[in-house]
Each structure stands twice: as structure tokens, then as C-alpha cells.
Backbone as a chain_set.jsonl record, in Angstrom:
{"seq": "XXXXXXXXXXXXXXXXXXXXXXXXXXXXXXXXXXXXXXXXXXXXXXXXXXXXXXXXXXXXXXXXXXXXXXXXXXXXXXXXXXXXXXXXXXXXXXXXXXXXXXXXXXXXXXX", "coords": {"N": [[67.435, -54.532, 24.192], [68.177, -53.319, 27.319], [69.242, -55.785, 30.213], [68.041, -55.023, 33.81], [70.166, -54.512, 36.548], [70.239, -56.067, 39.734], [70.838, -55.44, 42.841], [71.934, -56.833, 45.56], [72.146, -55.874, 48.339], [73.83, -56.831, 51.3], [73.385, -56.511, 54.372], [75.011, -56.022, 57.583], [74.266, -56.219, 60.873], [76.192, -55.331, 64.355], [75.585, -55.208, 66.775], [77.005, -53.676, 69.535], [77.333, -55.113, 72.912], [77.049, -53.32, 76.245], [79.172, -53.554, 78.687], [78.22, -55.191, 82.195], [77.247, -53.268, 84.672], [77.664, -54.405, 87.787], [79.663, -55.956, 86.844], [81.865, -55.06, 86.373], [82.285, -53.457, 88.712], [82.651, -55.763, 90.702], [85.112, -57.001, 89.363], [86.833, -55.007, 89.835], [86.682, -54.501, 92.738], [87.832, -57.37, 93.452], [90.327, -56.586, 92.681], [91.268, -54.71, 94.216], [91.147, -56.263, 97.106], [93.011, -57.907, 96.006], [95.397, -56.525, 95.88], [95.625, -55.364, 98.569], [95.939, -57.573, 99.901], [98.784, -57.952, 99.104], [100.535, -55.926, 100.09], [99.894, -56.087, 102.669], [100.99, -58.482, 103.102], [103.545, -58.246, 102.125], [103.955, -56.394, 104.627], [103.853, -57.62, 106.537], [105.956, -59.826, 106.331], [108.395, -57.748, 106.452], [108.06, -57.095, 109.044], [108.588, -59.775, 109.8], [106.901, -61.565, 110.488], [105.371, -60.839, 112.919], [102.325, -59.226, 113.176], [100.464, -56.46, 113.814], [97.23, -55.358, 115.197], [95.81, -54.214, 113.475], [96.774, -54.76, 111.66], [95.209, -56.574, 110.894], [92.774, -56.262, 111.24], [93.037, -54.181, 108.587], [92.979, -56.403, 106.823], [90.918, -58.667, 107.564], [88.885, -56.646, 106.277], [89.213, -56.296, 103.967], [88.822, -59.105, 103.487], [85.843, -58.785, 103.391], [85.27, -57.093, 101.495], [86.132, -58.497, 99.376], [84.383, -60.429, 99.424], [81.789, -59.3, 98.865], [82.061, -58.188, 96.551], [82.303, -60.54, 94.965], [79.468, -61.43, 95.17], [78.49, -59.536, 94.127], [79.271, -59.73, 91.339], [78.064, -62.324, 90.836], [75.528, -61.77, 91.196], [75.126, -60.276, 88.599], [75.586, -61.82, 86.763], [72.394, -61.758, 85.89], [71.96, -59.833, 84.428], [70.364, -58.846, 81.247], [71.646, -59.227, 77.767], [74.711, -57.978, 78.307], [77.251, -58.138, 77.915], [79.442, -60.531, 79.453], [82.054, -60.792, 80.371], [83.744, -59.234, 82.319], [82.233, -60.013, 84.409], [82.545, -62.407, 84.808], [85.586, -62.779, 85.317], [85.739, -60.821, 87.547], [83.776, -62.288, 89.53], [85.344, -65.136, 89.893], [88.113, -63.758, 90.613], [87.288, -62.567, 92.639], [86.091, -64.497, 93.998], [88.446, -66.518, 94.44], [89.912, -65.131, 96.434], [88.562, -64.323, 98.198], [88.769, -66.905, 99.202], [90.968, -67.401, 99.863], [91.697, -65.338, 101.427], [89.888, -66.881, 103.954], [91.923, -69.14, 104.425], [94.303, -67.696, 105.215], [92.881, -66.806, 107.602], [92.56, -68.636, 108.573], [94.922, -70.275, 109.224], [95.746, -68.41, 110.88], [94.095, -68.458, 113.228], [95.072, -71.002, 113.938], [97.523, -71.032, 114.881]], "CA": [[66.872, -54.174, 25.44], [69.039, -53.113, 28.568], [68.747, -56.189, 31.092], [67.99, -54.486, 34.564], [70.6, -55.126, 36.986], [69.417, -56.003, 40.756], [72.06, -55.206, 43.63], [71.178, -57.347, 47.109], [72.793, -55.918, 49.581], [73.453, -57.859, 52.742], [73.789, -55.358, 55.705], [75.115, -56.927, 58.807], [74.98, -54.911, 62.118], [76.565, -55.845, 65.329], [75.559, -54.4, 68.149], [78.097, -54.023, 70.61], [76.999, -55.225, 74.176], [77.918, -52.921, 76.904], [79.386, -54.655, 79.982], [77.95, -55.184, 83.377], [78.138, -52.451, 86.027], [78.206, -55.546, 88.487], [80.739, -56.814, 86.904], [83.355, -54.055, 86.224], [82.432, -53.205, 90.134], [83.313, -57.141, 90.912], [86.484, -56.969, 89.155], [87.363, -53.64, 90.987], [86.811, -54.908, 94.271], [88.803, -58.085, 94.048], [91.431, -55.984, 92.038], [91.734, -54.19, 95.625], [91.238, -57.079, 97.673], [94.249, -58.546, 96.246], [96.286, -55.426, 95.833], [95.37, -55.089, 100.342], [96.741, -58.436, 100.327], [100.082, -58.141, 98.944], [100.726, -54.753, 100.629], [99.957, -56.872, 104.076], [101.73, -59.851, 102.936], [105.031, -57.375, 102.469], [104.645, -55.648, 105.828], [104.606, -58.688, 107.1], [107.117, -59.9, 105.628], [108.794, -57.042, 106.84], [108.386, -57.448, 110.576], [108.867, -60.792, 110.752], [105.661, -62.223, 110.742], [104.384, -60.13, 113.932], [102.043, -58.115, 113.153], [99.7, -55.844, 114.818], [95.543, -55.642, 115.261], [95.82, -53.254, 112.244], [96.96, -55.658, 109.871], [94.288, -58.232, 111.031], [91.538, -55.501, 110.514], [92.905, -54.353, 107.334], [92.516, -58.186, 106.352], [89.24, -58.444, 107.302], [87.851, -55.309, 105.793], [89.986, -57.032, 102.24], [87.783, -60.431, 103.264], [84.499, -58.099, 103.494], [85.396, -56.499, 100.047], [85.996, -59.883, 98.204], [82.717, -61.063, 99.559], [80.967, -58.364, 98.764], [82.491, -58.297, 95.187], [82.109, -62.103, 94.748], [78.07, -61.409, 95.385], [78.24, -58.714, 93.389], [79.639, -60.324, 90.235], [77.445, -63.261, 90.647], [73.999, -60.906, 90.49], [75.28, -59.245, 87.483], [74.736, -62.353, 85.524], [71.463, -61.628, 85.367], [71.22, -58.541, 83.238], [70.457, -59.186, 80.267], [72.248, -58.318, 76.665], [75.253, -57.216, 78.397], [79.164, -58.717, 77.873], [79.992, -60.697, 80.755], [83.727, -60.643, 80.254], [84.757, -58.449, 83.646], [81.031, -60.769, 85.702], [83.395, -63.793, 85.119], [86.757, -62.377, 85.642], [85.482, -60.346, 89.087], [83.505, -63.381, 90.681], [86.499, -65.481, 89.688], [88.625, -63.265, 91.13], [87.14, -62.171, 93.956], [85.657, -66.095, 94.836], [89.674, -66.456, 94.813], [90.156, -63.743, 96.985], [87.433, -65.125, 99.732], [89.854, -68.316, 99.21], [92.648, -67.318, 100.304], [91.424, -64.618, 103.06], [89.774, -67.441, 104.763], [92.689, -69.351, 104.47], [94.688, -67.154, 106.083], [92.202, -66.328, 108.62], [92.487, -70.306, 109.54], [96.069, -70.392, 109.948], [96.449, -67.59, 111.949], [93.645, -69.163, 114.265], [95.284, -72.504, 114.163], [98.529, -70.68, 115.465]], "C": [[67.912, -54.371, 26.549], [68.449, -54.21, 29.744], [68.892, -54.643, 32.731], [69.347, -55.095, 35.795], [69.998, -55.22, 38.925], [70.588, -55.968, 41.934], [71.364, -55.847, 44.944], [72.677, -57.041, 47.467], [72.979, -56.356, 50.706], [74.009, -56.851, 53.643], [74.379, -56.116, 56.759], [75.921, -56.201, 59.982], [75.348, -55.648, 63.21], [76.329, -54.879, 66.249], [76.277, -54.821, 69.678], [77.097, -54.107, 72.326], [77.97, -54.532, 75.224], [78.021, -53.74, 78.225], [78.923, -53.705, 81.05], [78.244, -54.498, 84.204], [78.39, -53.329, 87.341], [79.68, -55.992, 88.56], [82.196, -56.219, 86.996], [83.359, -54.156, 87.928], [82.665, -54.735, 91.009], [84.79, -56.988, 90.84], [87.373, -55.808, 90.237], [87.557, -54.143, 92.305], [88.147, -55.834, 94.58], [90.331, -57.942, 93.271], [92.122, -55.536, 93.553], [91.727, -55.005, 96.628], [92.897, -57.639, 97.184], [95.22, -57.909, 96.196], [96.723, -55.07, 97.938], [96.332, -56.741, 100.376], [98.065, -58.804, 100.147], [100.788, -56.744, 99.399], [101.09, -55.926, 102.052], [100.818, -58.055, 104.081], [103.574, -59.359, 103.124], [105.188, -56.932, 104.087], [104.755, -56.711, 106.837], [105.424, -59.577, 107.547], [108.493, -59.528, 106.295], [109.308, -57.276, 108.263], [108.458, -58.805, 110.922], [107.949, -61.52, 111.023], [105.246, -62.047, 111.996], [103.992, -59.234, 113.373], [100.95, -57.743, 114.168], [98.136, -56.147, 114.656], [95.385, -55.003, 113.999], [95.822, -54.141, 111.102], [95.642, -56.449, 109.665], [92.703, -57.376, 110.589], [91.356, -55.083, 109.389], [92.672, -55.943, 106.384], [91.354, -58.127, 106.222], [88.375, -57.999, 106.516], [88.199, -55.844, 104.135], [88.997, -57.926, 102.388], [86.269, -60.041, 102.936], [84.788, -58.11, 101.88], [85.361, -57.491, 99.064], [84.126, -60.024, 98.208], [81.411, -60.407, 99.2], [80.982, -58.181, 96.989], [82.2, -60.042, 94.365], [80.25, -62.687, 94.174], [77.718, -60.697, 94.594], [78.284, -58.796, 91.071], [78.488, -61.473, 90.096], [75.603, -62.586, 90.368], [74.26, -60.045, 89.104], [75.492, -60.503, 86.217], [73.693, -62.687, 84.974], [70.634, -60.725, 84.822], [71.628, -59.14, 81.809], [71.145, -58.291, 79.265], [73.548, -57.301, 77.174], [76.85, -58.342, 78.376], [79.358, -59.314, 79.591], [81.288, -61.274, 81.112], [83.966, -59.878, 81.95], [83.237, -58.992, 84.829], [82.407, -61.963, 85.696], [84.876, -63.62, 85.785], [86.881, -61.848, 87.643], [84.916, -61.485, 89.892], [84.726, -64.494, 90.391], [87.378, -64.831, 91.125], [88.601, -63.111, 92.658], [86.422, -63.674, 94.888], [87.013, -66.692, 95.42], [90.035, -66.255, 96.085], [89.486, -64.044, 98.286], [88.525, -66.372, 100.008], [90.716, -67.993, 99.816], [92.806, -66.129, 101.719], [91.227, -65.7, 103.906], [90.995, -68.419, 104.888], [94.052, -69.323, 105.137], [94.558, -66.65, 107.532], [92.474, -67.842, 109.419], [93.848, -70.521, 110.165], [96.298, -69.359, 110.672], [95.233, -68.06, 113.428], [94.074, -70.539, 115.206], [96.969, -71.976, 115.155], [98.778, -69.779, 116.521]], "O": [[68.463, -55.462, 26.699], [67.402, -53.885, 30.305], [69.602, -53.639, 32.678], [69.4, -56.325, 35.831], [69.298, -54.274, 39.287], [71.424, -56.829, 41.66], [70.294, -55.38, 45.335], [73.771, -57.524, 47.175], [71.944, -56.24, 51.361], [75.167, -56.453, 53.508], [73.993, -57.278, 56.626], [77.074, -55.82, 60.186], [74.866, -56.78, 63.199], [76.941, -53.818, 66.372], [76.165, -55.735, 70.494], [76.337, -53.218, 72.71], [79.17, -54.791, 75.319], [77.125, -54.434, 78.706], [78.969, -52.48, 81.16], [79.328, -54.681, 84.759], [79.358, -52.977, 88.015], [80.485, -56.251, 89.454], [83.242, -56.663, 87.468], [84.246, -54.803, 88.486], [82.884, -54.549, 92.206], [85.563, -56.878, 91.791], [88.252, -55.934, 91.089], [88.658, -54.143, 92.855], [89.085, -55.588, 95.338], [91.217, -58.795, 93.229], [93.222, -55.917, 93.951], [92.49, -54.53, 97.469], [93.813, -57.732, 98.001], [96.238, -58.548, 96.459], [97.79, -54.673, 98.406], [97.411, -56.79, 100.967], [98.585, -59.726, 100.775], [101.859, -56.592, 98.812], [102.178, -56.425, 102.339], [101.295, -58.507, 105.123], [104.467, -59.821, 103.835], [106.238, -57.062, 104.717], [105.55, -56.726, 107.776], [105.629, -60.022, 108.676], [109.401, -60.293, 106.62], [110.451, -57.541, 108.635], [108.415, -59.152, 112.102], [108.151, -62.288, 111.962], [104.671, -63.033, 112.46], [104.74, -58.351, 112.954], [100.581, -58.447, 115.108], [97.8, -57.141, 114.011], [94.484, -55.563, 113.375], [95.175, -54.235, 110.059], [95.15, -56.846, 108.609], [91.81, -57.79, 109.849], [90.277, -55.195, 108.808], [92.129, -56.117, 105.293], [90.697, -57.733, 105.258], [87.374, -58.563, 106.074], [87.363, -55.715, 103.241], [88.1, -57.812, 101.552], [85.538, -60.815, 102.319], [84.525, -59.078, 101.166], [84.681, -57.405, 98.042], [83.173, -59.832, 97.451], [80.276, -60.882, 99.243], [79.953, -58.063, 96.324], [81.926, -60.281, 93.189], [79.841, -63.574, 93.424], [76.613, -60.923, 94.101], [77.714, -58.272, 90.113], [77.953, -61.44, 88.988], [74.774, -62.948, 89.533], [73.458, -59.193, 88.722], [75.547, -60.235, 85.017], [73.567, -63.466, 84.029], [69.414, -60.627, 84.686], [72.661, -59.657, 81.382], [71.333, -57.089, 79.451], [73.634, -56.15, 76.746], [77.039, -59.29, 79.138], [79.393, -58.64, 80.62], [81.502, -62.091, 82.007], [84.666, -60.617, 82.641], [83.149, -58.452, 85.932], [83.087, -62.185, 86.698], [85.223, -64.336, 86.725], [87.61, -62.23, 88.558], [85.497, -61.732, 90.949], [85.105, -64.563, 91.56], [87.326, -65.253, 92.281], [89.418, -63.367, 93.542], [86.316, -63.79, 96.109], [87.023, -67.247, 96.519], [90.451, -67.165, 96.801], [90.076, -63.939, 99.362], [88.975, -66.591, 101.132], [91.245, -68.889, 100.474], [93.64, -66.075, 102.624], [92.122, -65.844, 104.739], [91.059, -68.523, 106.113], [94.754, -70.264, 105.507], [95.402, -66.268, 108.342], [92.555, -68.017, 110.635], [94.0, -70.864, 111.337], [97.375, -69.462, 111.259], [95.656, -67.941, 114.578], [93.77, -70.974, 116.317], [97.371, -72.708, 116.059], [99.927, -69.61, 116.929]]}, "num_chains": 1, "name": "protein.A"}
């Protein structure tokens, strides 16, 4: 008599988690936040450390963008089932990025 033979297969699926539109749009921001700040940091640089109202508004509008990205990263860890590889990296980043605007914003008040 032919024993029967019995085959267990073990399947094992992974379902890939797609990442956070928060968070990509986090990272983005304080990708450009700090990209505005080393542009300004050169033309600075440049002249000598005078600069104009221009620079001080492009600043700003960089400090907006962190902060805005910073807030933005931090609500995007609460979707669920999604990779939060580029939520950590962007509020990171862009909490940085608030760091070092205000920072700048102090010494140029203090001077």
C-alpha cells in the first residue's frame, strides 16, 4: 500500500506599508527649508554679512515652511498601517530647521 504523502505549505505574505503623505510632504518641506537656508547663508556670505529686507523675508517664509512641515510630520503619525520612515525623518528635520531659524532670528535681534 502507497503511504499518502501530505505537503504543508507555509505561505508567508508581507504586505508592504505605503508611506505617509504627511510625511513625504514633511520631509519635502524641511528638504527646502534647509536648501533656502544655505542659499541665504552663501549670499550672505557673499556681501559681507549685510544683507537686505529680502533675505530676512526669504528667512522667514523658510521659518514658516519648517513649521508648517514640523506640524505636518507630527499629524501623520497618526495614520494608521503606514511606514513612518520619511514622518520621522521630516519632523526631525524640519523640528531642526525651526531650531536653527529661530536661532538665527535671535541673533540678528540681539545685534
Amino acid at each position: 500500500m502507497a503511504r499518502k504523502k501530505y505537503s504543508y505549505q507555509t505561505t508567508y505574505t508581507y504586505k508592504e506599508n505605503n508611506h505617509s503623505g504627511g510625511g513625504i510632504l514633511a520631509a519635502v518641506l524641511g528638504g527646502i527649508s534647509l536648501l533656502i537656508f544655505i542659499i541665504l547663508a552663501g549670499i550672505s556670505a557673499v556681501r559681507g554679512g549685510t544683507g537686505e529686507a529680502w533675505l530676512g523675508s526669504f528667512g522667514f517664509t523658510a521659518f514658516l515652511i519648517a513649521f508648517y512641515g514640523m506640524i505636518c510630520g507630527l499629524r501623520s503619525f497618526h495614520e494608521q498601517c503606514r511606514s513612518y520612515l520619511f514622518c520621522k525623518i521630516g519632523t526631525l528635520l524640519c523640528g531642526f530647521m525651526v531650531a536653527v531659524w529661530f536661532l538665527v532670528f535671535c541673533v540678528g535681534l540681539a545685534s
